[in-house]
VEXFI-694966 format. One record per atom (N, C-alpha, C, CB): residue in one letter; x, y, z. Coordinates in steps of 0.001 Angstrom, whole numbers, plus 500000, padded with zeros to 6 digits. Glycine has a CB too. Layout:
<nodes>
aXYZ ...
</nodes>
This chain:
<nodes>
x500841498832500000 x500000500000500000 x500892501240500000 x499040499993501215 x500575502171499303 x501025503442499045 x501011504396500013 x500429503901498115 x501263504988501230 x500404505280501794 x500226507279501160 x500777504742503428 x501394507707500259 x501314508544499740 x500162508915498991 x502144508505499306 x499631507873498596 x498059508343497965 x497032509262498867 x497136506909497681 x497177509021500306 x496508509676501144 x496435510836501536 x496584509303501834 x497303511586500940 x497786513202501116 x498598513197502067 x496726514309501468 x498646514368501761 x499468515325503319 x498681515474504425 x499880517032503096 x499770515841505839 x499131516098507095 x498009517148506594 x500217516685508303 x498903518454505838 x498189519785505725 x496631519015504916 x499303521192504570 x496621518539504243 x495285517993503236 x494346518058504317 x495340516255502428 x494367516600505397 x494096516225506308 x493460517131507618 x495053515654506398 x494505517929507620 x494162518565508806 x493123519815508166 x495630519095509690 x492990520124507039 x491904520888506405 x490835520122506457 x492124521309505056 x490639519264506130 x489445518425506002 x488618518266507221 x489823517125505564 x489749518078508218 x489436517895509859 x489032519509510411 x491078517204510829 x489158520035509951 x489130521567510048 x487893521906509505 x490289522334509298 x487543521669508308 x486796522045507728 x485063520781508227 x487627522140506199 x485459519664508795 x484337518927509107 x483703519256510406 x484662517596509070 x484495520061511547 x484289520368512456 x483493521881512443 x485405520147513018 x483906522811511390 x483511523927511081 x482101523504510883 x484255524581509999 x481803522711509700 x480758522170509457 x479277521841510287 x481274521326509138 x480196521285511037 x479501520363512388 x478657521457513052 x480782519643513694 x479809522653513872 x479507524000514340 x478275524562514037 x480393524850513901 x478692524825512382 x477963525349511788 x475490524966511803 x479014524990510526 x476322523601511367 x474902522919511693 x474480522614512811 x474708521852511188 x475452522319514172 x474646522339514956 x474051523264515847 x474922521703515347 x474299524716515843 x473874526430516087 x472864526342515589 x474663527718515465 x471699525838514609 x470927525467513971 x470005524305514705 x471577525211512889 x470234523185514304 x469309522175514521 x469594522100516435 x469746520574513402 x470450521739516868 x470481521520518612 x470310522590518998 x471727520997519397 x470819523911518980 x470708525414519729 x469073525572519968 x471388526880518604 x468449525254518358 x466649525705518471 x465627524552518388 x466126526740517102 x466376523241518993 x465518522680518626 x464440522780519581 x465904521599518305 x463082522145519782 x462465521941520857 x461885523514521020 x463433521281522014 x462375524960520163 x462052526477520320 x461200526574519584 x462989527503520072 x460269527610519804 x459276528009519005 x459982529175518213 x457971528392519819 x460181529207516873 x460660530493515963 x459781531353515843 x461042530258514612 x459766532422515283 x458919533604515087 x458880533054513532 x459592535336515518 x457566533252513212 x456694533120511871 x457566533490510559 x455337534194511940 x457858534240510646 x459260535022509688 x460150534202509083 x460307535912510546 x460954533877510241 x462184532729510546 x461703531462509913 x462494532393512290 x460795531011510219 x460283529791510298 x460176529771508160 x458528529751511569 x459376530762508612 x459330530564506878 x460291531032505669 x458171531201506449 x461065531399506206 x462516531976505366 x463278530214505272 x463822533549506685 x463250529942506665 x463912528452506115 x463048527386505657 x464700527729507213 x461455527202505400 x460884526535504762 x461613527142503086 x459289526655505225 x461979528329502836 x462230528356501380 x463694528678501055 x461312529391500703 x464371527859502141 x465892527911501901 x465790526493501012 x467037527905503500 x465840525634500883 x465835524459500519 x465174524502498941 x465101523634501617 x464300525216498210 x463746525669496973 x464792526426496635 x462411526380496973 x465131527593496931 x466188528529496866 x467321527914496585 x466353529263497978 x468320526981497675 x469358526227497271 x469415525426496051 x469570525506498160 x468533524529496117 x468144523571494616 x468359524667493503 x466225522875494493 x467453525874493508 x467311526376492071 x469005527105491844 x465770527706491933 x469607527490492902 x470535527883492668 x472110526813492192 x470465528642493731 x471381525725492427 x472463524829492027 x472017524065490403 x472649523605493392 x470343523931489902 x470066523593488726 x470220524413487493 x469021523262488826 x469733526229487647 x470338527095486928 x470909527050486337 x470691527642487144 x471969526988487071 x473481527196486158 x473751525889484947 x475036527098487478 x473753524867485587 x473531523282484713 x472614523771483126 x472187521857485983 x471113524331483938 x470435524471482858 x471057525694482105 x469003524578483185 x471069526563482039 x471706527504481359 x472876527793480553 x471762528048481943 x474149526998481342 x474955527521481063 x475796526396480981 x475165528524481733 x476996526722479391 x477365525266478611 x478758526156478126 x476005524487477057 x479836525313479164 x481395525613479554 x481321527049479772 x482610525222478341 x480385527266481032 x480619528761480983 x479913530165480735 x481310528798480283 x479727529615479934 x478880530903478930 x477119530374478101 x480281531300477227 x476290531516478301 x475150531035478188 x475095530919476371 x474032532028479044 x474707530282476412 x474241529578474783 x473114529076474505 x474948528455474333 x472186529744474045 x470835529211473780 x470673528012472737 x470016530353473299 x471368528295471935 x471828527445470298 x472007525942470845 x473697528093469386 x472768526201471940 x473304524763472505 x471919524277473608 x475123525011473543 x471800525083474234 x471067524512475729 x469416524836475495 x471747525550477391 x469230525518474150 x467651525073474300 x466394523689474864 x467460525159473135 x467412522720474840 x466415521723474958 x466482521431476253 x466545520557474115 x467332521786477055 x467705521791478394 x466463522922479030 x469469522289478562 x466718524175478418 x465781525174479187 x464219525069478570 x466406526835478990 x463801523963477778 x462283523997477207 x461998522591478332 x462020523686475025 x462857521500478382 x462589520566479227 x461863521166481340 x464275519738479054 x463252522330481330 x462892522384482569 x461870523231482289 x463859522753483569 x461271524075481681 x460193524605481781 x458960524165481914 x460180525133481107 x459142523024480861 x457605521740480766 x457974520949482265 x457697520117478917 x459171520852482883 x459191520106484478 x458223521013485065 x460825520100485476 x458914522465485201 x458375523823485797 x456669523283485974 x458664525424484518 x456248523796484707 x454747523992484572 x454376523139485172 x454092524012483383 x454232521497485076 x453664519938485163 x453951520466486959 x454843518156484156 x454963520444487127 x455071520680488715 x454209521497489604 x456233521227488966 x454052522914488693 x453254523602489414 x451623523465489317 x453663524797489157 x451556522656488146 x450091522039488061 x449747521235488999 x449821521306486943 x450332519624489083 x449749518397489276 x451190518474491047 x449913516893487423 x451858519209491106 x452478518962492318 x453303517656492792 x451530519116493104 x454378517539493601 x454824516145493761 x456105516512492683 x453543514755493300 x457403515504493610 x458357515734492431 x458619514403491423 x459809516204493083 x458306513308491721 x458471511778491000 x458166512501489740 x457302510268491475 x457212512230489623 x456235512249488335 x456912513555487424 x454344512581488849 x456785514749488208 x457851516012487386 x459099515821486843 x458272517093488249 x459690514869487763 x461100514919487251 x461503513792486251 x462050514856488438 x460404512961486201 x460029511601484657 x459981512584483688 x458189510467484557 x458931513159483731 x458023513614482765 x459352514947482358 x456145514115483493 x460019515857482656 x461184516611482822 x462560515754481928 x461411516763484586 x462443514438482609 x463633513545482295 x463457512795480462 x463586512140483720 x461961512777480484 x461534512193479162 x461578513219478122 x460124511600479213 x461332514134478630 x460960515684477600 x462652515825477046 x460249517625478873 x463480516393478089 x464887516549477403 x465232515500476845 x465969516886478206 x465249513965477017 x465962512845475703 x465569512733475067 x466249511705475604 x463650513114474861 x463260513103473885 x463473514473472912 x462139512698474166 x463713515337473345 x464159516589472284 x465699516522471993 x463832518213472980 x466622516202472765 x467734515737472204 x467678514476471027 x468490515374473355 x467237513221471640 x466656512630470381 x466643513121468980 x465491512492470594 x465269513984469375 x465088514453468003 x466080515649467603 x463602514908467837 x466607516169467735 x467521516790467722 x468831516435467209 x467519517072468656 x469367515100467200 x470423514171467051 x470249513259465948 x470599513441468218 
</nodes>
């Protein structure tokens, strides 16, 4: 066994650094309030952290191709998530949206190809 494959102390001790930060981080959150009643506000700012995060991580995927936005290229990407969009905000539930989302883009690439 190699044991050089494993990195450095410094690698290591970031990681250990950075999992504990982590930890901190989340548990000021879930243990500090649990069992608390939040104010209405609060409560609902983090019901739409979790929508918020997602869209901010699918965006970019959908949009944007090495970088730079290109419609030429990523149309079938941004007509797919739109028909996800709509179906979602109709009939609700994500299974079924994200088939019906998943079928729409191979099938326009498909045809497309």
């Amino acid at each position: 066994m190699n044991w050089g494959s494993f990195g450095t102390v410094d690698g290591w001790l970031a990681i250990v650094g950075l999992a504990i930060g982590t930890f901190a981080i989340r548990y000021s959150f879930i243990g500090l309030l649990a069992g608390k009643k939040l104010p209405p506000r609060f409560d609902r700012a983090l019901q739409l952290a979790v929508p918020a995060i997602f869209a901010a991580l699918v965006v970019p995927l959908i949009l944007l191709h090495a970088g730079e936005f290109n419609m030429q290229i990523r149309w079938p990407h941004i007509v797919a998530a739109l028909v996800t969009g709509v179906y979602a905000w109709w009939r609700g539930g994500m299974l079924i949206s994200l088939v019906i989302g998943m079928a729409t883009l191979h099938g326009l690439l498909w045809c497309v190809s």
